[in-house]
KENU-938670 format. One record per residue (C-alpha): x, z, y. Coordinates in steps of 0.25 Angstrom, whole numbers, m for minus. Each point is the difference from the previous one (the first is absolute). Layout:
BEGIN
xx, zz, yy
X, Z, Y
...
end
This chain:
BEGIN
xx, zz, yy
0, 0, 0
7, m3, 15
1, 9, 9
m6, 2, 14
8, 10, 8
m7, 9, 8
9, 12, 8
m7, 12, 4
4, 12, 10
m4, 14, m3
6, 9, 10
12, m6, 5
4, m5, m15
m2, m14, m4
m6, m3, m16
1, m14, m6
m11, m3, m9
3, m13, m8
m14, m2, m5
m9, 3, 8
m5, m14, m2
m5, 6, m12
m11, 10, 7
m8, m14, 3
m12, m1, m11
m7, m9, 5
14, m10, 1
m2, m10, m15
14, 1, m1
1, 15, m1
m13, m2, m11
7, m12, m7
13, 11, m2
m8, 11, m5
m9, m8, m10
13, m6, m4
8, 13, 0
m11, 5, m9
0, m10, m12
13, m1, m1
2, 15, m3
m10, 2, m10
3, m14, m5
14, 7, m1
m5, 14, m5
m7, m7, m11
12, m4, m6
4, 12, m3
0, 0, m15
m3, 15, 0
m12, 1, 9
m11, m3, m10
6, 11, m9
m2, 9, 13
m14, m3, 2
m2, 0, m13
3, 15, m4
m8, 4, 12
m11, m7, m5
3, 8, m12
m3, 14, 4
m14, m3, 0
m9, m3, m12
m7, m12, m2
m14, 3, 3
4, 15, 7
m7, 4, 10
7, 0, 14
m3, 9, 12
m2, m2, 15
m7, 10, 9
m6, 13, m4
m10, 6, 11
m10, 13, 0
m12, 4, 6
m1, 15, 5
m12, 1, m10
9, m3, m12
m2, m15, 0
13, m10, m6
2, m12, 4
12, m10, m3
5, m14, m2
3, m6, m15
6, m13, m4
5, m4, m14
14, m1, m5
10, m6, 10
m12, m4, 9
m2, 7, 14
m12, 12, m1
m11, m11, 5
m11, 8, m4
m8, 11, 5
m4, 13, m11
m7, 14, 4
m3, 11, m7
m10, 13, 3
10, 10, m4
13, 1, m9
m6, m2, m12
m11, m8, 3
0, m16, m5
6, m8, 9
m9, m12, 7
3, m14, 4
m5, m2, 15
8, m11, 5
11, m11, m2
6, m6, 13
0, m13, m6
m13, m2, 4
3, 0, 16
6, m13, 2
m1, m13, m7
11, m6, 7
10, 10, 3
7, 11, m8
m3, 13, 4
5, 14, m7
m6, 15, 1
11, 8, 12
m10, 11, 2
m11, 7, m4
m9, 12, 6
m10, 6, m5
m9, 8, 10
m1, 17, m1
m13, m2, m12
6, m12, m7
m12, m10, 3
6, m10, 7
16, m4, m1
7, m8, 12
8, m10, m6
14, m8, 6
3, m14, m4
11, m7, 3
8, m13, m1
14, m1, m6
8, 2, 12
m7, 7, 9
m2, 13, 5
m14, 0, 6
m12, 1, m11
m15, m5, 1
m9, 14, m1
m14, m2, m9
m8, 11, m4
m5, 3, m13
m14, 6, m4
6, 7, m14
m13, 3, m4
m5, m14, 1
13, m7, m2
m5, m8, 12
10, m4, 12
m6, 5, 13
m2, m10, 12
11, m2, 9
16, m4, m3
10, 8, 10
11, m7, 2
16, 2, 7
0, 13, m6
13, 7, m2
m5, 12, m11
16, 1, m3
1, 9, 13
m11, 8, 1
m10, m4, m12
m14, 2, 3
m7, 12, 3
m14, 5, m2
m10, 5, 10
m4, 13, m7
m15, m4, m1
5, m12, m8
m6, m9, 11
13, m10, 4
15, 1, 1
11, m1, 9
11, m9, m3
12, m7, 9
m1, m12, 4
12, m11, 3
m5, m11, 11
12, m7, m2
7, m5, m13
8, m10, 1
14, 4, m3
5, m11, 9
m7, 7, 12
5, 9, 9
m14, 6, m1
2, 4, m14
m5, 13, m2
m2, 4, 14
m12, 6, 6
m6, 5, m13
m12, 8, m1
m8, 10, m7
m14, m4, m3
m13, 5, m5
m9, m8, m9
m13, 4, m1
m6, m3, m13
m10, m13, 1
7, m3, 17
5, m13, 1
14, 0, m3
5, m11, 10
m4, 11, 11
10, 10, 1
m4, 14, 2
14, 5, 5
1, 16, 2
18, 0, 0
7, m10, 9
10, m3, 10
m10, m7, 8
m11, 11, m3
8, 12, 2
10, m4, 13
1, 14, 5
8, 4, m12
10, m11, 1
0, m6, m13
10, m12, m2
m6, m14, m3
11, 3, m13
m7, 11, m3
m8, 2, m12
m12, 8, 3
m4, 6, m13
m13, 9, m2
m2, 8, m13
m11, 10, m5
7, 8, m11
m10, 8, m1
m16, m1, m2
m2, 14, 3
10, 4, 12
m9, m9, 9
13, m5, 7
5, m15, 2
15, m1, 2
8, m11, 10
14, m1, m3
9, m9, 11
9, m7, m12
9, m9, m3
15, 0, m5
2, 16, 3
0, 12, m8
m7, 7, 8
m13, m3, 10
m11, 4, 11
m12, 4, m6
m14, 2, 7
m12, 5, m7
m14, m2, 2
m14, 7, m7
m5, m11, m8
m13, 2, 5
5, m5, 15
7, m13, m6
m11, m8, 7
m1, 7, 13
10, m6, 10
m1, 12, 10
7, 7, m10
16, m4, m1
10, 2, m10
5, 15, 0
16, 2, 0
4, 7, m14
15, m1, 0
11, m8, 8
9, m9, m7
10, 12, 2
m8, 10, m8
8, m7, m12
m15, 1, m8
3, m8, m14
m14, 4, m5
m12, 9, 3
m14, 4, m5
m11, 9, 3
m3, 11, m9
m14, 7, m1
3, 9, 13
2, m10, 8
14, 1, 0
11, m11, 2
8, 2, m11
14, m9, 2
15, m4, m6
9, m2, 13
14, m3, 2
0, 8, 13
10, 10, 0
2, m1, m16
7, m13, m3
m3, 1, m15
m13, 2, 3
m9, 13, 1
m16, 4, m1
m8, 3, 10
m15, 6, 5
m6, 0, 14
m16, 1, 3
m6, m12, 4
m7, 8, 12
14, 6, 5
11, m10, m5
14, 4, 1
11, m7, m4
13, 9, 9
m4, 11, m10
m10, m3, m13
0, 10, m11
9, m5, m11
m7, m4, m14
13, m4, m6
15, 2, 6
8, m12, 0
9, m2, m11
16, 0, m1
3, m10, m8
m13, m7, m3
m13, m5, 8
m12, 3, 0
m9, m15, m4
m14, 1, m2
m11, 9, 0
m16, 0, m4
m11, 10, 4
m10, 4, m12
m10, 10, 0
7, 10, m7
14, m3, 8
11, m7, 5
9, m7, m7
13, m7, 3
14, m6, m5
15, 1, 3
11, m10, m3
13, 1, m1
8, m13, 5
m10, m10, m2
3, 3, m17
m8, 13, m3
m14, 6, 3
m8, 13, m4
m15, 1, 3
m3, 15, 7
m13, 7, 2
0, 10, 12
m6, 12, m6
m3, 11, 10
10, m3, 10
11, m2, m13
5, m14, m4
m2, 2, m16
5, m12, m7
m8, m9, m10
5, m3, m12
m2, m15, m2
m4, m6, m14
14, m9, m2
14, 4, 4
6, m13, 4
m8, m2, 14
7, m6, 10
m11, m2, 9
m14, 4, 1
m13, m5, 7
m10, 12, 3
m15, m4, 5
m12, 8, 1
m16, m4, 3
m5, 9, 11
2, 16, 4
m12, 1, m6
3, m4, m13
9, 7, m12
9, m15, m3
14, m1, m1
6, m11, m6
16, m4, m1
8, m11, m3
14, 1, m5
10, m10, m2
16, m2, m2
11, m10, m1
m3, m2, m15
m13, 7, m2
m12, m7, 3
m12, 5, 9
m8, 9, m7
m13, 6, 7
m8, 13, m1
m12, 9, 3
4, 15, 3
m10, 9, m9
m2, 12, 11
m6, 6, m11
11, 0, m10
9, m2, 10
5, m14, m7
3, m13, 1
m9, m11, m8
5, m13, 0
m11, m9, 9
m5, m9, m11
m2, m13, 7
14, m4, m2
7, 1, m14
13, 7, m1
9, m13, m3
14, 3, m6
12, m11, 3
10, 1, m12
9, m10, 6
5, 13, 11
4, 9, m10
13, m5, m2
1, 2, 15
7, 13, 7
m2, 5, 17
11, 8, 6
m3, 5, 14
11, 5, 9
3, 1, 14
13, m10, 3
8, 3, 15
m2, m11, 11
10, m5, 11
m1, 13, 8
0, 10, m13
m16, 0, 2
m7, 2, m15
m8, m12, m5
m10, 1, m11
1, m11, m10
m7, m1, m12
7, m10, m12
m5, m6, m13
7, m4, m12
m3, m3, m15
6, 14, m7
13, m8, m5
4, m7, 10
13, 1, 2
9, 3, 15
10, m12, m2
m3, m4, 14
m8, m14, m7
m13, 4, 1
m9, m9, 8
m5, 9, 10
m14, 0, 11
0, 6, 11
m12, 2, 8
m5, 8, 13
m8, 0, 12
1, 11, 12
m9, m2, 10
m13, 6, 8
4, 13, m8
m6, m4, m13
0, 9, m10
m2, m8, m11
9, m3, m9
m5, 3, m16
m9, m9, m5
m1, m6, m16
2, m13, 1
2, m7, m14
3, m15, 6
14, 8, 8
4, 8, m12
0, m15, m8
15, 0, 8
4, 11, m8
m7, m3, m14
10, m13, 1
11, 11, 0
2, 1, 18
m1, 13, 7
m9, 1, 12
4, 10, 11
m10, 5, 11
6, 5, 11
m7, 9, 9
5, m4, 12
m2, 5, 15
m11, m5, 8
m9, 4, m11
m6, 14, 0
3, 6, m16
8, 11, 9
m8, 3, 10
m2, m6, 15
14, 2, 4
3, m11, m13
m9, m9, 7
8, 2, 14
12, m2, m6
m3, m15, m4
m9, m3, 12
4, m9, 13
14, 4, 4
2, 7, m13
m4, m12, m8
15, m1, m7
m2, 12, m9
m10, m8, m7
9, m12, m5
13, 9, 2
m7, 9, m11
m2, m12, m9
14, m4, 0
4, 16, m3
m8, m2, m10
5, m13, m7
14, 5, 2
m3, 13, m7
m7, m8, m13
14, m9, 0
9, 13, 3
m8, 6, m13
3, m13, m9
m15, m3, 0
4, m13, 4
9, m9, 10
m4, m10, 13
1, m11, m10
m13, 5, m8
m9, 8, 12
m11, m7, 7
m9, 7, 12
m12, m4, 2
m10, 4, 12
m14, m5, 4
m8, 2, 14
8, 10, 8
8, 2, m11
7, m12, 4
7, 7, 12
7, 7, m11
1, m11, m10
6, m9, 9
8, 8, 8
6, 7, m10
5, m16, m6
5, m2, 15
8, 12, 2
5, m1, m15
1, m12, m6
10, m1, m10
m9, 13, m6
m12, m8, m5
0, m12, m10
m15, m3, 3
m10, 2, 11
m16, 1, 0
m8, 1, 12
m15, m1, 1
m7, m3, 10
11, 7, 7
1, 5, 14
15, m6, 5
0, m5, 13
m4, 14, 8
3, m6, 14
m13, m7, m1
m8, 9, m7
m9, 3, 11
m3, m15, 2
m6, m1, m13
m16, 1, m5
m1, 16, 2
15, 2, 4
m6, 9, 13
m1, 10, m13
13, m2, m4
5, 6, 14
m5, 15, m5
9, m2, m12
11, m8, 4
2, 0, 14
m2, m11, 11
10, m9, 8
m5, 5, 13
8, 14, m1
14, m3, 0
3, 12, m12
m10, m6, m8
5, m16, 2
12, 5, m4
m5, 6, m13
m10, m11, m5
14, m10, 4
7, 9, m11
m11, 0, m10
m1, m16, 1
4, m7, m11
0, m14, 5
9, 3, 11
9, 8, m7
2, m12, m9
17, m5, 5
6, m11, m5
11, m1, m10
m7, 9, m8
m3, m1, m15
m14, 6, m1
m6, 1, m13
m11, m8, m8
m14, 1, 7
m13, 1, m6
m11, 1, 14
m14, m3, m2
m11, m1, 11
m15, m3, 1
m6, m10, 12
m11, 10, 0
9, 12, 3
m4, 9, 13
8, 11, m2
13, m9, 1
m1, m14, 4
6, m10, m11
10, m5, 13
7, 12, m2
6, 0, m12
0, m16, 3
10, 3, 9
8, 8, m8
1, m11, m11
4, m10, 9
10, 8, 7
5, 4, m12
2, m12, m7
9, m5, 12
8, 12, 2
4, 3, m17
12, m2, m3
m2, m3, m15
m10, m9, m5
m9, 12, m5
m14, m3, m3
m9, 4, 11
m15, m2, m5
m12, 0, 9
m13, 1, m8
m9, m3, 10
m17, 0, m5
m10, m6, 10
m11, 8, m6
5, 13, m1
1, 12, 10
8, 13, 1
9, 3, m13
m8, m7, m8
m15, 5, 6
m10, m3, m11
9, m6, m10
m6, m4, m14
5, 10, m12
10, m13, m4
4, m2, 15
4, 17, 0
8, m2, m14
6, m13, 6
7, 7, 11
5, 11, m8
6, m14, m8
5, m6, 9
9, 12, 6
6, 4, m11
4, m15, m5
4, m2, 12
10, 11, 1
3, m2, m17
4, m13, 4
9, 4, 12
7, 10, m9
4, m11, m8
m9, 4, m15
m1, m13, m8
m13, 0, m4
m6, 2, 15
11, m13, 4
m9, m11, 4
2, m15, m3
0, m6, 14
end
C-alpha cells in the first residue's frame, strides 16, 4: 500500500504519520487493500497443514447431539429462562422452566425473526413474574440488538420491534409493575462516523406504545443541567422490584461514576429531576438497597482493595459510613448480593482466588464452597425479598459448575439445567500460579499451564497472553478452545499485568495514561522469567493480545523484538495517537489520555505501536485481524500498523492482516466454527513461526 504522508504538531513536537492515507474508508483503494489484505491471509492460513487438526479437536470437546448452552436468566418468583442449541450450534432456541425441577418448555427459536438475514439470541429478560421475556437479536458483527417481547404463556411475539438497542451496556430493565422497560438506545451506529455511540440514551418502553417514538427519561440532551457528555452512556437500572428506586449512572470507559437516583414512581413526571447519589470521586463499584432503605456499597475510597459500606438513604454520608466489611491487605473485595436472610460477598486474591463470605451479625463467616479448585466465582440473588443465592464457580482447567444455596441445610445443590460436563482431554494438564518481579521489582501474578510431563528444556512452544486496561478484574475463565494450545504440548501463560484491577485500584493506576508501560513492561518481565526458568527461549514464545490488549501485545513486540518468534493482535488498539479520533474514541480519553494535555500526548506517543515501529528492525511474524464492522477500533488502525510494518522489517517475516468485512469487535457474533477458527488460526500460525513441521505450509 503507498503512503501519503501527513505531519502532525502536538505541543511543540512534530509526528510523521505515514499512512494516514489509510484513515479514508470511503477511498476504493483503501477498500480494494483491505478485501485483498483479507484473502490473501486466510488464503495463507488455510494452508496450514495443522489447522484443520486445531479445529478439529475443538469440535471434539463436545458431543455429537450434546446440548450446548447460552444464556440463563431468572425471574424474582423462581421462573428460569435460557437459551439452548444442539451440538456445536450456537443456543438458537429459547426454554423455561417454572421452577428447578419443573419440565423444561419450548417457547421460542430465533429463526423465526428473519427470512433473510441471520440473527442469533444476545440477551434475554424475563420481567419480575416471568410472564413475559425481553428478547436481544442481533446480526454477526454487530453490537446493537433488535428488542421483541415475548407473551410466555401464549408463545406469541408482542407487537412492536425495538430497534438500536445496546443490551451489552445496560441490558434491559423492568418497571416493577411489569408495564414496559428501559433500555439505551444508540442513535448512531455506523463505526465509520464520528457520531458513533455519541449522545446515547435511556429510554422507556411502555408495553403496547409505539416503539419509533422515544420515550427518553436519561440524556444529555434531556438532563443539561447535569452535564453529561455526548460520550457519555446514560444508563438507567432497576435492581430491585421492591426498593422502589430507579438508578442513573453517568458511564463509559471509567471505573468508577456519578450516580442519581429517582423514585420510580416520578420517572414520568419531568418536574422531578434526577437526584445526586455519589460523585465519580466517591469510588462506588457497586450499590444496592436493603429493606431499611439503606445504601449499602463497595468503594475504593480510601481503601484501594476495596471495603464495604452502609449509609441511609434519607442521610447519606460517604466522608464517614459505617463499615460493613474492612478493606483487605492483600486481597479485594469483588462482588456482593443482598438476600432476605443476608449479605453475601466475595474476595479475590490476584485476579486467581476467590472465597464467598456471609456477614453474620457484623462478623465475616466464610462459606464453605462445594469444589476446592475455584478460581472464580459469579454470585446473584433474586430480590431482598427473596431467600435465593446462586453461584458460579470456575478455574483455569475446571469448567463452570453452577449452584443453588440450601438455606435450610446450608448447602450447595448443583442447578440442574446444565449437566456437569467432565473434559478428560485436561487431566493430563497442571497450573502453577506465582508472582514473577517486574522491571521496577514490583510483583506480578501469573498463572502457567502445562501438561504434567512437560519438561523445562527451554523447547517448549509457549503462549502468552494478557490485557491490563480500565482496571478489569477479569482474568479466570474455562476456555477449552485456549487450553487446545496446551493439549498439543504448549504452555500458556497469563500475565496479570497492571492496568487491570486483580490488585486493587492502585494496579489499575499503575497501567493507566502515564503509567501505561507497567503494562507491557510486566509482560516482557514476565517472558523473561518463563525463558530465565527453561520453560522456554525467544525462539518458541509467541504473545498475543486483543482490543486494549493490543497496547501490551504490540508494544511489548516493539520494545523487544528479538524476544517473540510470533505475534497476534485482535482487533487490536495500536495506533494511540488517534485514538480519540476514532468511532467512541471521546471514551477512550478517561482510560488512556488525550493529546490535548501535554502529559498525556506524551504518554499515549509512548503507548503507540505504530509510531514506535524504527527502521532497520527485525520485528517478528505478525498475525492482525480486524472487522469492517468494528467501533470500538476502527480496522484503519491496525491497517496502519500492517503497512507500516511491512515497510520498516528488516526481514521478510510474515506479517498477515486477516481482514472480514462482515465482522465486528474480536470477532462479535461469531459462529461456534468462526470461534474455533480463531483459536486455529493463532496457534498454527505461531506453530508455523516456531519452525514445527507439520504446521509448515506449502506456499
Amino acid at each position: 500500500m503507498n503512503s501519503v504522508l501527513s505531519v502532525d504538531t502536538y505541543h511543540g513536537k512534530q509526528i510523521e504519520d505515514p499512512y494516514r492515507n489509510l484513515e479514508d474508508l470511503e477511498d476504493s483503494t483503501v477498500i480494494k487493500w483491505l478485501k485483498e489484505e483479507g484473502k490473501s491471509a486466510f488464503s495463507t492460513l488455510e494452508k496450514i497443514p495443522g489447522r484443520q487438526k486445531l479445529i478439529n479437536k475443538q469440535s471434539s470437546y463436545t458431543k455429537k447431539n450434546e446440548a450446548s448452552f447460552g444464556i440463563i436468566k431468572y425471574s424474582s418468583n423462581g421462573k428460569f429462562f435460557y437459551t439452548k442449541g444442539n451440538s456445536n450450534e450456537k443456543a438458537s432456541k429459547i426454554f423455561y422452566r417454572e421452577n428447578l425441577n419443573s419440565k423444561e418448555i419450548f417457547i421460542y427459536d430465533s429463526k423465526d425473526y428473519s427470512d433473510k438475514d441471520d440473527y442469533s439470541i444476545s440477551y434475554l429478560k424475563p420481567d419480575w413474574k416471568g410472564d413475559r421475556i425481553v428478547i436481544g437479536l442481533s446480526k454477526k458483527g454487530e453490537e446493537t440488538s433488535d428488542i421483541i417481547v415475548l407473551d410466555v404463556i401464549t408463545k406469541k411475539i408482542l407487537p412492536g420491534i425495538i430497534k438500536d438497542c445496546l443490551t451489552s451496556f445496560a441490558g434491559v430493565h423492568w418497571l416493577s409493575d411489569n408495564t414496559g422497560f428501559i433500555y439505551l438506545y444508540s442513535v448512531n451506529n455506523d463505526p465509520k462516523s464520528d457520531q458513533y455511540w455519541m449522545d446515547m440514551q435511556s429510554v422507556l418502553y411502555k408495553l403496547g406504545s409505539d416503539p419509533n417514538k422515544k420515550n427518553i427519561v436519561f440524556s444529555k440532551k434531556n438532563n443539561k443541567k447535569l452535564g453529561l457528555l455526548s460520550a457519555d452512556f446514560p444508563l438507567v437500572y432497576n435492581y430491585d422490584s421492591k426498593d422502589g428506586y430507579l438508578f442513573a449512572v453517568v458511564g463509559g470507559s471509567d471505573s468508577t461514576y456519578d450516580i442519581y437516583f429517582k423514585r420510580e414512581e416520578d420517572i414520568l413526571n419531568k418536574n422531578i429531576s434526577w437526584e445526586l447519589l455519589a460523585r465519580k470521586e466517591d469510588k462506588i463499584k457497586r450499590f444496592r438497597i436493603n429493606r431499611d432503605n439503606q445504601l449499602i456499597y463497595l468503594t475504593t475510597k480510601n481503601a484501594p482493595n476495596t471495603q464495604l459500606c452502609i449509609t441511609p438513604m434519607s442521610n447519606i454520608n460517604f466522608e464517614s459510613p459505617k463499615i460493613l466489611v474492612k478493606e483487605k491487605k492483600e486481597s479485594t473485595i469483588t462482588k456482593f448480593h443482598i438476600t432476605k436472610v443476608g449479605l453475601y460477598f466475595t474476595v479475590q486474591k490476584n485476579g486467581i482466588e476467590e472465597k464467598l463470605y456471609k456477614l453474620d451479625k457484623g462478623k465475616e463467616v466464610e462459606i464453605k464452597l462445594p469444589r476446592e479448585d475455584v478460581a472464580d466465582i459469579n454470585i446473584q440473588s433474586q430480590s431482598i425479598e427473596q431467600n435465593f443465592l446462586k453461584i458460579s464457580t470456575w478455574g483455569h482447567l475446571s469448567s463452570a459448575i453452577h449452584y443453588i444455596y440450601n438455606f435450610n441445610t446450608e448447602k450447595f445443590e448443583i442447578e440442574p439445567i446444565i449437566p456437569v460436563k467432565e473434559y478428560s482431554d485436561f487431566s493430563n494438564l497442571k497450573i502453577k500460579n506465582l508472582e514473577i518481579p517486574s522491571h521496577d521489582g514490583v510483583l506480578v501474578p501469573i498463572t502457567i499451564i502445562y501438561k504434567k510431563d512437560m519438561i523445562k528444556d527451554g523447547e517448549n512452544p509457549t503462549l502468552f497472553y494478557g490485557y491490563g486496561s480500565y482496571g478489569s478484574a477479569s482474568g479466570v475463565s474455562f476456555n477449552p478452545s485456549f487450553l487446545t494450545w496446551v493439549v498439543e504440548g504448549g504452555v500458556l501463560v497469563y500475565s496479570y499485568v497492571r492496568g487491570g484491577g486483580q490488585k486493587g485500584e492502585a494496579w489499575h493506576k499503575d497501567g493507566y495514561k502515564t503509567t501505561k508501560p507497567n503494562t507491557w513492561k510486566d509482560m516482557i518481565a514476565t517472558t523473561e522469567y518463563l525463558i530465565k526458568e527453561g520453560y522456554t527461549s525467544s525462539e518458541k514464545t509467541a504473545i498475543w493480545g486483543s482490543s486494549a490488549g493490543g497496547i501490551l501485545a504490540g508494544r511489548a513486540m516493539t520494545e523487544r523484538p528479538d524476544l517473540y518468534k510470533a505475534v497476534i493482535l485482535t482487533s487490536p488498539a495500536l495506533n494511540m495517537l488517534r485514538s480519540e479520533v476514532q468511532p467512541n474514541g471521546q471514551n477512550s480519553i478517561k482510560e488512556f489520555g488525550t493529546v490535548e494535555i501535554k502529559e498525556e500526548f506524551e504518554a499515549l506517543l509512548e503507548m503507540d505501536s505504530y509510531h514506535q515501529i524504527q527502521k532497520g528492525i527485525e520485528y517478528p511474524a505478525t498475525l492482525v485481524t480486524g472487522g469492517m464492522k468494528d467501533g470500538r477500533v476502527a480496522i484503519w488502525d491496525p491497517a496502519k500498523f500492517v503497512a507500516k510494518l511491512r515497510e520498516y522489517n528488516k526481514e521478510d517475516n510474515p506479517i498477515l492482516f486477516a481482514v472480514k468485512f462482515d465482522e465486528g469487535h474480536a470477532g462479535t457474533g461469531a459462529s461456534k466454527t468462526g470461534y474455533y477458527e480463531v483459536y486455529a488460526n493463532t496457534f498454527a500460525f505461531a506453530l508455523w513461526q516456531m519452525g514445527y513441521e507439520e504446521y509448515q505450509p506449502k506456499l
